[in-house]
Structure formats: structure tokens, C-alpha cells
C-alpha positions in Angstrom: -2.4 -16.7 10.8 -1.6 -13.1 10.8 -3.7 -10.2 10.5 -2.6 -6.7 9.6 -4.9 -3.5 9.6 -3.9 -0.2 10.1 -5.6 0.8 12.8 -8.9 -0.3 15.0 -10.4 3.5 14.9 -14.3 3.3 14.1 -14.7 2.2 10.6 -16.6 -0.2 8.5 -13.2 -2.4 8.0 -12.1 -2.3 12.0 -15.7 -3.7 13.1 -16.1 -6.1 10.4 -12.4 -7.4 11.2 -13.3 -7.4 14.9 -16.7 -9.1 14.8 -14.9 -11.6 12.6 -12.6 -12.3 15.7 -15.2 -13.0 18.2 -17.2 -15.3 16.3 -14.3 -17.6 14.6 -13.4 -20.4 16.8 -10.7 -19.7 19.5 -9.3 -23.2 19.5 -8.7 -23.8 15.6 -7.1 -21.1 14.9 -3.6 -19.2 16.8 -3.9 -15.7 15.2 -1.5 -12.6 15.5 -3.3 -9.1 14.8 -0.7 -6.6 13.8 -2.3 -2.9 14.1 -0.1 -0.4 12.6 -0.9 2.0 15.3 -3.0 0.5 18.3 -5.6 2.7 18.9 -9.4 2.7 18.3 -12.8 2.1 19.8 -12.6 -1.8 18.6 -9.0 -2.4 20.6 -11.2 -3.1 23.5 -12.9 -5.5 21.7 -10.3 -8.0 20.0 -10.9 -11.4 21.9 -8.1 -12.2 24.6 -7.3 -15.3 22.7 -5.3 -12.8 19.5 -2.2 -12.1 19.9 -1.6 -8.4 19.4 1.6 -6.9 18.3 1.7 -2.9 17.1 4.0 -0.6 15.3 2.8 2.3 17.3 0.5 3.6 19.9 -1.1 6.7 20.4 -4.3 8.6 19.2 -4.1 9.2 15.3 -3.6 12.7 13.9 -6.5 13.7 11.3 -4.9 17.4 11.0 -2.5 19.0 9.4 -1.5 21.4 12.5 2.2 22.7 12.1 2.6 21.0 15.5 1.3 17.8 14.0 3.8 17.6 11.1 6.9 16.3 12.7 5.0 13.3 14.6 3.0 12.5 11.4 6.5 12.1 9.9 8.5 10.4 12.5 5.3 7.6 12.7 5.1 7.5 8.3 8.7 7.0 8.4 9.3 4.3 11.5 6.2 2.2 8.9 8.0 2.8 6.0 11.0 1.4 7.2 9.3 -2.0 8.3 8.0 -2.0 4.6 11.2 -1.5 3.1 13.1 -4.0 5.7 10.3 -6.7 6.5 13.0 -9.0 8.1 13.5 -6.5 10.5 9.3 -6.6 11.4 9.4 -10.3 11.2 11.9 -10.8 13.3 11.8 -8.0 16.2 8.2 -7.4 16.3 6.6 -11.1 15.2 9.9 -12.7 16.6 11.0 -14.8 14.1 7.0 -16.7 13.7 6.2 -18.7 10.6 2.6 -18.1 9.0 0.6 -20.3 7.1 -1.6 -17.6 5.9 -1.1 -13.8 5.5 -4.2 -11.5 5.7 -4.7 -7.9 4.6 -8.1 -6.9 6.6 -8.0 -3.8 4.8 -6.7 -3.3 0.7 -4.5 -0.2 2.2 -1.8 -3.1 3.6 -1.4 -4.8 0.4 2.3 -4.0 0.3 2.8 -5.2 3.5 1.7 -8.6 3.1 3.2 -8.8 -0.1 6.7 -8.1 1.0 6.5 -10.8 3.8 10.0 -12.8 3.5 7.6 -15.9 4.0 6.9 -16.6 0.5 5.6 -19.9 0.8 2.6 -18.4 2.8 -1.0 -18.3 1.6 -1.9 -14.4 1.3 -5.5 -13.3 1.4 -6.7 -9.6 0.7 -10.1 -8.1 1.8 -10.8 -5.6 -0.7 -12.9 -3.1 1.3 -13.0 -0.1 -0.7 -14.5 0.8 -4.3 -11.1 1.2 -5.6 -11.8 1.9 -8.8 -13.1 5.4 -7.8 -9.5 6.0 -5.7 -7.2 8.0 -7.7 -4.1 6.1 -6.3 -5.7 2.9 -7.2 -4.3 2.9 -11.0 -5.2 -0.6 -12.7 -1.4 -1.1 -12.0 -1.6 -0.8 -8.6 -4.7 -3.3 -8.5 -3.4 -5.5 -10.8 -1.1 -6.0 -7.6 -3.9 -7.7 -6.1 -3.9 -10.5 -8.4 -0.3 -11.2 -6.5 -2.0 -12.6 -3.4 -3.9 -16.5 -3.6 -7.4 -15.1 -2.7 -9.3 -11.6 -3.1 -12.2 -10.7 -1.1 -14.7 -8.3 -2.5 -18.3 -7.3 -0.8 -20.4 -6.5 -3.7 -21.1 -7.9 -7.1 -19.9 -4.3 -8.3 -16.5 -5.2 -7.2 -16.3 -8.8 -8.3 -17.2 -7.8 -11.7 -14.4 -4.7 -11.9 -12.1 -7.1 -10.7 -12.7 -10.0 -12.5 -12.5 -7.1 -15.7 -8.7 -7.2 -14.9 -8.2 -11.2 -14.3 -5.8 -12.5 -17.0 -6.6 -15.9 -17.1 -9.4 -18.2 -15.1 -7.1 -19.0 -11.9 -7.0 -15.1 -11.6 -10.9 -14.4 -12.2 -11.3 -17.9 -9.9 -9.2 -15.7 -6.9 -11.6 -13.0 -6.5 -14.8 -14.3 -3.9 -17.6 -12.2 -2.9 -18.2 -12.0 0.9 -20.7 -10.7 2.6 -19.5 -8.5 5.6 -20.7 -10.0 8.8 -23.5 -8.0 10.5 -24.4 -9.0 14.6 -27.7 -8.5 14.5 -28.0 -8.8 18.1 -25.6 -6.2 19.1 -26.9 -3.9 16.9 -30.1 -4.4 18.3 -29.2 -4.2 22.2 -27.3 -1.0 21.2 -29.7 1.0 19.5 -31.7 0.5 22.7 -29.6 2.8 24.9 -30.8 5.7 26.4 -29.2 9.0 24.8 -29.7 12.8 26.6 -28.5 14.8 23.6 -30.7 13.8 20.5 -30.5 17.4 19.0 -34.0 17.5 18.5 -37.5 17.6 20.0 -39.9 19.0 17.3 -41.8 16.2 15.3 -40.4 17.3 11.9 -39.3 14.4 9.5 -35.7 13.5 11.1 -32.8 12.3 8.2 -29.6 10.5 9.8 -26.4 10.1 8.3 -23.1 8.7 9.5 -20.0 8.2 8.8 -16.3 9.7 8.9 -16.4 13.4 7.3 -14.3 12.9 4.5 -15.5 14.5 1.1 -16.5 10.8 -0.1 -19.0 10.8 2.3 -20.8 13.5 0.1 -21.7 15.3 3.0 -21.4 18.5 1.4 -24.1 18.0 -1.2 -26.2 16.1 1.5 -26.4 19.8 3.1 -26.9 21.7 -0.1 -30.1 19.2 -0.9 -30.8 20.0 2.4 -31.4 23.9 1.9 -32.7 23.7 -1.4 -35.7 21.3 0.0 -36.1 23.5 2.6 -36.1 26.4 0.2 -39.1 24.5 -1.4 -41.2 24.4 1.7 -40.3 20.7 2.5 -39.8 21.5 6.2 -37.3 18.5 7.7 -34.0 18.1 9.8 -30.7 16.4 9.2 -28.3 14.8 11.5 -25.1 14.2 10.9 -22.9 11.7 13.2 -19.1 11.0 12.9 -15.8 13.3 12.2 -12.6 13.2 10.0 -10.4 16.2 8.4 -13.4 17.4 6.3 -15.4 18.4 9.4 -14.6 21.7 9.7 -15.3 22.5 5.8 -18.6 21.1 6.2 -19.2 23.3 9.4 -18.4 26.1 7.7 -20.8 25.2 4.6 -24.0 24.4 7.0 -23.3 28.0 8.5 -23.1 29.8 5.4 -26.2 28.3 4.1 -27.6 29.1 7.3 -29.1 26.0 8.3 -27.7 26.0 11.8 -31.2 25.4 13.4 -32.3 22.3 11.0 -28.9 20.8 10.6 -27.2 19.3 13.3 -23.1 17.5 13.1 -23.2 15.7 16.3 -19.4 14.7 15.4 -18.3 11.3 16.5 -20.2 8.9 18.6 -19.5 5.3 19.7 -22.7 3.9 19.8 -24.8 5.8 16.5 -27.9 3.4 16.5 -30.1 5.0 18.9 -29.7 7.8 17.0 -30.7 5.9 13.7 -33.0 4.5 15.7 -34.4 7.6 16.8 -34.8 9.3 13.2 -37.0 8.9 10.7 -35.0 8.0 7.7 -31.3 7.0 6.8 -29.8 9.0 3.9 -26.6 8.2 2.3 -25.2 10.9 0.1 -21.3 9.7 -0.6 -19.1 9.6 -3.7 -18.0 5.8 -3.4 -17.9 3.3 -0.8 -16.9 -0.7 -0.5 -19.9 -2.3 1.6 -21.3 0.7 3.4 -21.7 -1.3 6.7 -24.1 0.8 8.2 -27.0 0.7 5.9 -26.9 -3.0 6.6 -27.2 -2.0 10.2 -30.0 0.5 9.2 -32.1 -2.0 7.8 -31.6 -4.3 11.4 -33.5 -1.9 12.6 -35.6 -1.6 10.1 -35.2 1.8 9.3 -36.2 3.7 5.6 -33.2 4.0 3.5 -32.1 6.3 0.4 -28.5 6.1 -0.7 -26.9 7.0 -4.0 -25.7 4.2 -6.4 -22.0 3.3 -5.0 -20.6 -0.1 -4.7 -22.3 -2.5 -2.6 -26.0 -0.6 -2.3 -28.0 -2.6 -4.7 -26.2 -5.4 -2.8 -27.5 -4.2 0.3 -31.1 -2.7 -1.0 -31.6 -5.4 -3.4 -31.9 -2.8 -6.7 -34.4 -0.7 -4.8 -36.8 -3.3 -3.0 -35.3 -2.3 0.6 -34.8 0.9 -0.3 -34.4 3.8 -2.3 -31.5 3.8 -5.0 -30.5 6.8 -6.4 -28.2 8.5 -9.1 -24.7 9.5 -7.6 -25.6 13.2 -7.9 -27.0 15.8 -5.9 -30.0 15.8 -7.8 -30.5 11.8 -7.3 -29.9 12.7 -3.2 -32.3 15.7 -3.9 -35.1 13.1 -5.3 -34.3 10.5 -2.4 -35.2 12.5 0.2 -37.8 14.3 -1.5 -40.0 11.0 -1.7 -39.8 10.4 1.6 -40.9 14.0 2.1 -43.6 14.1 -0.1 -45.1 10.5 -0.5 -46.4 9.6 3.1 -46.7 5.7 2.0 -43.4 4.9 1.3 -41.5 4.3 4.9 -44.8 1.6 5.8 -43.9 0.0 2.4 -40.3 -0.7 3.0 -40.4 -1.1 6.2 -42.8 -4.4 5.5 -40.2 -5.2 2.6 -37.4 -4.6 5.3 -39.1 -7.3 7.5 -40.2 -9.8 5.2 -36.6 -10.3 3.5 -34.2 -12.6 5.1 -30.6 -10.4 4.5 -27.7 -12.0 3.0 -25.2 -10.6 5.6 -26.6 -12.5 8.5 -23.3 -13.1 11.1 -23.4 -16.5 11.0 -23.1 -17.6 7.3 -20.4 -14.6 6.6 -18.0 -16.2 9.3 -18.7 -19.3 7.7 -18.1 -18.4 4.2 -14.5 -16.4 5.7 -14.0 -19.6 7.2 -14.1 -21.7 4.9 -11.9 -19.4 2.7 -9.2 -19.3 5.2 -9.3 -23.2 5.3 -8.8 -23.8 1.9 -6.0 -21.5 1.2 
């Protein structure tokens, strides 16, 4: 089987693709990983039994810095040459192996699988992304995905979107939901670390938030909510963990609204659960999203949760019983966090729903489902 995912840089996609590969069995299947650029927290992490090939290597460039340009080119062009000559990839980099199955861990690769010179290989796609709220995701470009023998989705949201497009019944048949697999256990034994730099040591109610600062994160409005409950005498903090190319423009926005002492960007950190841990309540303020990995993680620990309504959330809450669902607004992240602020009761209450619901993404049956999908393509 081969695998092919951009990178392994933290992500929702590179864990989930990662925690797939330690817990599949090592001796029924021989599996090459092709990494566009090898690089990433999660390269460390790929069991010693993959065989891993790469395009590039090197940290990736998230700026635009005139000395940045020519080496984002050179790499975009030495990809797009494999792309456009795939016997070239197959044959230098793979050398010359034959695949039974073809796997985009992430939808972003879809060209490259589908220009594999194997034709007679199975070719599975893991739809990761709400790509209906992409703008380079036309319906054309989606109805591509209807070229591969099996489509993975991970919420009903994007079942149903896709299905929308399916021509005929083998078409709507192709697209499976699956669950993204979740290791409970090492979520657990890593939110117990000890940390030295939790920004804060008041008791104020604490909101966490992470993720890669890019504007679908939403973290822009998560900070003007921020202010304006502030502004209303609802006195509370706000972290936010992780980085990207929007990080500067949401610096800049949490100095002009001048909430430098109540809002903290910690920027990226490897290991964000004793932070979530440590806070009070998660908040999840983006645009769109596929499965938002780390409110599953959030409810492991068993921790309060109000996100807006993007793909995969009712999923993951269960339309509001673990958690509080939202309009995908500023105004629905303004009345999240406001109950949580203003009605005392409601973090007991869902945290007794959190613990007395068995969650659908538990590691074992996700592998199991994958499995199984792998085995009968």
C-alpha cells in the first residue's frame, strides 16, 4: 500500500494518519509513506516497520519573506514536475514498486494519486476537510473524488454533501463515514505533564483554544467576543495555542483592542493538553473545519466545550448534549462563552454528560472500521 500526505507538521490529518500507523498490524500489511516534504512533529513517530520515501526535506515556509520566494518556488516546481511526470516518481523515488492500493491521507493529494501510472490499483481518499466551504473546491474539482474506489468522510455533514454530488448508487455507495481515531491513553498521559509557562495565575474563568492561526480558525472574532464580554463586565481570559501565516495579524488585532493582559497567543506547542487541561473551558471559534480532532481530545479530558456549527461538531458534541453548539457567527461565539460566564451550572452538567457517554471515536473501532475498508478494496 502507499500512503501520500504532504507533510507530517502538527495537524489534525498528520496525527490521525500517524496514530493509524501504530495501531494497524505490522505484519499484514508492507506500507510505503510518501511525505511531500519530510518534516513535522509526527516524523518521529511513524512506526519503523513504514517505509518512508520523500520529495523534500527541510522546515516548511509559512511566509511570504522576499528571501522565502525563490525556495517556495524551486520546492512548488520540483512537486509539480512529479505530478506532471508520475513515471518519473514511480520509478526513481518508489523504484519501480507495484501497489495494490493508493491512499490520499489528506484530500489536498488527490491529483497525485489519480495520476499514478498503476491504473489497476485500488485508490482510497480521506476527505479531511469541509470542502464545500474551500473556494478552490468547485463541485468540478470534487466531482474528481468520485474518480477514486472509496471516499472517506468524518462527519455526517460531509457524507451527506457528498453523497448530494453521487451520480448513480455505486457513486453514493463509495463515500463511508469514519470516525478519526482518538488514543485516549496518550492523550491522557500527556495532558499530565508538568508545564512552567501557563500564562496565568489569577483564578479568572480560563478559555483555550488551539489550532494553526489561519483565518479559518476564526481567531479573529474569538478575540473581538473577547473584548466586547469584557466590555460587559464578564471578567475572563483566553489562551490561544498554535501558529501559521495569520499570526501576526491576529497579534496585531489583540494589541489594538488592548487586551494584551487577558489574552494570551502562546504560539505553537507540541504537547497542548496540559494546557486544556489546565483551563476552564475549550472554545472553538473557526469558519469551517473537517473533524476538528481536538475537541474530541477536549472531551477525553472531560473538559466544557463551545464551538460554532462546522462540519463534524454535532458529530463530535452529539447536537449539543456534550457541549455547546453555536451559530457560525461572532454573535453565536459571543453567546457560547457567555453561558459559560454567566450560568455557574453548566460545566458540572456536561461534564457528567461528558463522562456518561461512551464516544464514537474510541481508537480501537476507527482502526478497525479503516481496516476493514482497506481490505475490501
Amino acid at each position: 500500500m502507499l500512503i501520500r500526505i504532504g507533510s507530517l507538521r502538527h495537524g489534525g490529518a498528520e496525527k490521525v494518519l500517524v496514530t493509524f500507523l501504530k495501531n494497524i498490524p505490522a505484519d499484514k500489511y508492507e506500507v510505503d509513506l510518501l511525505i511531500n516534504l519530510y518534516s513535522g512533529i509526527y516524523i518521529s513517530e511513524i512506526p519503523d516497520w513504514v517505509n518512508v520515501y520523500y520529495l523534500l526535506k527541510g522546515e516548511m515556509i509559512t511566509t511570504n519573506r522576499p528571501q522565502d520566494i525563490p525556495v517556495k518556488a524551486c520546492r512548488v516546481l520540483y512537486q509539480k514536475m512529479f505530478l506532471w511526470f508520475p513515471s518519473l516518481l514511480y520509478r526513481l523515488v518508489l523504484k519501480n514498486k507495484k501497489y495494490d492500493i493508493e491512499l490520499a491521507a489528506i484530500h489536498g493529494m488527490y491529483r497525485e494519486i489519480l495520476s499514478s501510472p498503476y491504473k489497476d490499483s485500488k485508490k482510497i481518499i480521506w476527505v479531511q476537510n469541509d470542502v464545500f466551504n474551500v473556494k478552490e473546491y468547485t463541485r468540478e474539482v470534487i466531482r474528481e473524488f468520485f474518480k477514486f474506489d472509496k471516499i472517506l468522510v468524518i462527519s455526517n455533514k460531509l457524507q451527506e454533501e457528498m453523497q448530494k454530488l453521487a451520480v448513480n448508487e455505486k457513486e453514493r455507495r463509495s463515500v463511508i463515514k469514519i470516525f478519526n481515531p482518538i488514543d485516549k491513553t496518550d492523550t491522557l498521559r500527556k495532558a499530565d505533564a508538568v508545564i512552567d509557562d501557563y500564562p496565568f495565575t489569577d483564578k479568572l474563568p480560563t478559555f483555550i483554544s488551539v489550532g494553526t492561526v489561519y483565518p479559518q480558525k476564526g481567531y479573529d472574532r474569538l478575540l473581538n467576543v473577547h473584548k466586547r464580554l469584557l466590555d460587559e463586565g464578564l471578567r475572563h481570559q483566553l489562551i490561544i495555542i498554535g501558529d501559521g501565516y495569520d499570526l501576526d495579524n491576529i497579534q496585531l488585532q489583540l494589541k489594538k483592542l488592548g487586551v494584551e493582559e487577558t489574552a494570551k497567543m502562546l504560539g505553537f506547542r507540541s504537547n497542548p493538553y496540559p494546557y486544556v487541561k489546565k483551563a476552564d473551558f475549550y472554545v472553538m471559534s473557526s469558519r469551517h473545519e473537517g473533524f476538528p480532532t481536538i475537541i474530541a481530545e477536549t472531551l477525553i479530558l472531560g473538559k466544557p466545550v463551545t464551538a460554532t456549527d462546522i462540519s463534524g461538531i454535532r458529530d463530535l458534541l452529539q447536537d449539543g448534549k456534550l457541549g455547546i453548539v453555536t451559530s457560525n457567527s461572532e454573535d453565536g461565539i459571543y453567546d457560547g462563552m457567555k453561558k459559560f460566564l454567566t450560568d455557574k451550572t453548566l460545566p458540572e452538567y456536561y461534564g457528567r454528560q461528558i463522562q456518561n457517554t461512551e464516544m464514537p471515536f474510541v481508537l480501537e473501532k476507527s482502526v478497525q472500521t479503516l481496516q476493514a475498508i482497506i481490505d475490501e478494496a
